[in-house]
C-alpha positions, 0 to 999 in steps of 0.5 A: 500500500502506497501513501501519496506525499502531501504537498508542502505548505503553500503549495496545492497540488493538481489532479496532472500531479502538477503543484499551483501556489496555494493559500497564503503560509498563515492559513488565511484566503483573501476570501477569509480576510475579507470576511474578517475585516466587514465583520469588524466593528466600526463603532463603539460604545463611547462613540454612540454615548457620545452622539446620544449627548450630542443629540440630546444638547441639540435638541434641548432648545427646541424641546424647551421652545415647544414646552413654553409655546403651551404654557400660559404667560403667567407660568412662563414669568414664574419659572423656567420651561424645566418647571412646567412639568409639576404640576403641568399646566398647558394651553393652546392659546398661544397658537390660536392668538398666534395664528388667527389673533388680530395682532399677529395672524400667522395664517396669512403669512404661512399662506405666503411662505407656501406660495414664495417656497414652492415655485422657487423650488421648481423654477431653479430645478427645471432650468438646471436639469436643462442647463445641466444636460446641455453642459454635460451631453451636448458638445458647443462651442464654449463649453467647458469656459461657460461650466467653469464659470457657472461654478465659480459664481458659487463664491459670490456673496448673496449678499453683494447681489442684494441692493442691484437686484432691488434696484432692477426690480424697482426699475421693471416695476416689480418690487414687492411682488412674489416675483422678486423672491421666486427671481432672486432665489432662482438667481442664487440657487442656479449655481449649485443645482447646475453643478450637482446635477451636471456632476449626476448626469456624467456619472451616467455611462455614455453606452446608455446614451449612444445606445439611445441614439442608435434607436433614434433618440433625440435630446428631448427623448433622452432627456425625458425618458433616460435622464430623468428617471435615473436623476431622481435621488438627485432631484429629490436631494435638492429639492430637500435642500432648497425647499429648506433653505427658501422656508427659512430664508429672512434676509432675502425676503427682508429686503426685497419684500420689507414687511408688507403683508400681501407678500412677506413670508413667515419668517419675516413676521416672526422677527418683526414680533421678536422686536415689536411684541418682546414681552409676549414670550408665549405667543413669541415662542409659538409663533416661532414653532410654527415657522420651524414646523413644517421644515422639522417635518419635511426633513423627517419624512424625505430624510431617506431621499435626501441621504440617497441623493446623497450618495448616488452618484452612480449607475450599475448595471 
């Protein structure tokens, strides 16, 4: 009876009797060490306790604004938020003066942040995505300078823009109109959604495109039906982004709009309040909970677009 000799370590052997190199002399594939390094832990419980007192101190205004927009004006003059708890003692009249009462009447004003919040979304992202397709798909003269120069109005200060864009509106005879706030936010936000949406259509394989057009696509048939579709968490991303940033824009609102009733937002009566009616904490605070409302709850609700807007950044096949 004959015993055939193991191969030495390192070595394996093959079925001709041949010997290929084998496995690492520790013992350990690639396969295994792979394995090993994704089972690894990435946290830690110190780091999760610190990020548990992170949010808890984040979140404290807010929890305290909220408890003293249900508190009555006496118990607000007596103690501290922290105090409302024994015995507990809440109202919803903060809101009902807040919203309806004939000093403040918040209704109106949230009506007219609805109104500016909206379409200074959608206009900048319409004509980005067609800016951004032109930029990144169609080949003319001037290309890359007009991109680049795109790009670089992002280190623009808003803020220089503010008293030559008043007086153009005076001129065109549109000052104090909604018009001023959907032009100006559009203005600033063009930059940015150009740049992030053109970033997203090159990520797109080419093959996807030439194939299109083989089947005789045009631009308006790739746009539509190939671009779109795919530049959703994109979209949805800025979207996020923006509807934020226009909801609780004040400067912007403050100059071109003042505080005239018909046109100003939320955000502009709420400090105007903070000034005039200082001393009227409960209806202050209220007033105040209801401009951060809706952008809490819109955050909440399309976090998980914003994140995968976030990341996309590619296709796979």
């Amino acid at each position: 009876m004959t015993t055939t000799p193991l191969p030495p370590q390192g070595v394996v052997a093959t079925d001709d009797g041949g010997v290929v190199a084998g496995p690492p002399k520790d013992g350990r594939s690639r396969l295994s060490r792979r394995a090993a390094l994704s089972s690894t832990k990435l946290s830690s419980p110190w780091a999760s306790l610190i990020a548990i007192i992170l949010a808890v101190l984040w979140t404290m205004p807010s929890l305290g604004l909220l408890v003293t927009s249900f508190r009555p004006d006496s118990e607000i003059r007596r103690g501290g938020w922290w105090t409302a708890f024994a015995p507990p003692t809440f109202t919803l009249e903060n809101y009902r003066e807040a919203l309806f009462g004939s000093s403040t009447s918040l209704i109106d004003y949230f009506i007219n942040s609805v109104v500016i919040t909206l379409p200074a979304v959608v206009i900048p992202i319409s004509i980005a995505l067609l800016a951004a397709y032109g930029f990144a798909w169609i080949d003319f003269k001037g290309r890359n300078f007009l991109f680049v120069a795109v790009f670089a109005l992002q280190v623009v200060p808003l803020q220089i823009a503010l008293i030559p864009l008043l007086s153009q509106y005076v001129d065109w005879g549109i000052a104090g109109s909604f018009w001023t706030l959907w032009l100006s936010h559009t203005i600033f936000a063009l930059p940015l959604a150009i740049f992030l949406l053109h970033n997203f259509m090159k990520d797109i394989p080419q093959s996807l495109v030439e194939a299109a057009r083989v089947d005789g696509a045009g631009h308006v048939k790739i746009f539509f039906q190939i671009m779109l579709p795919l530049l959703t968490p994109a979209i949805a991303s800025f979207a996020i982004f923006q509807f934020l940033w226009v909801w609780n824009d004040l400067l912007v609102s403050l100059t071109f709009t003042g505080a005239t009733p018909d046109v100003a937002p939320l955000t502009v009566r709420v400090a105007s309040m903070a000034g005039t009616r200082g001393g009227d904490w409960e209806i202050l605070t209220a007033g105040a909970f209801i401009s951060m409302i809706v952008p809490v709850l819109v955050f909440l609700f399309l976090q998980r677009y914003f994140v995968r807007g976030l990341l996309a950044g590619s296709v796979k096949g």
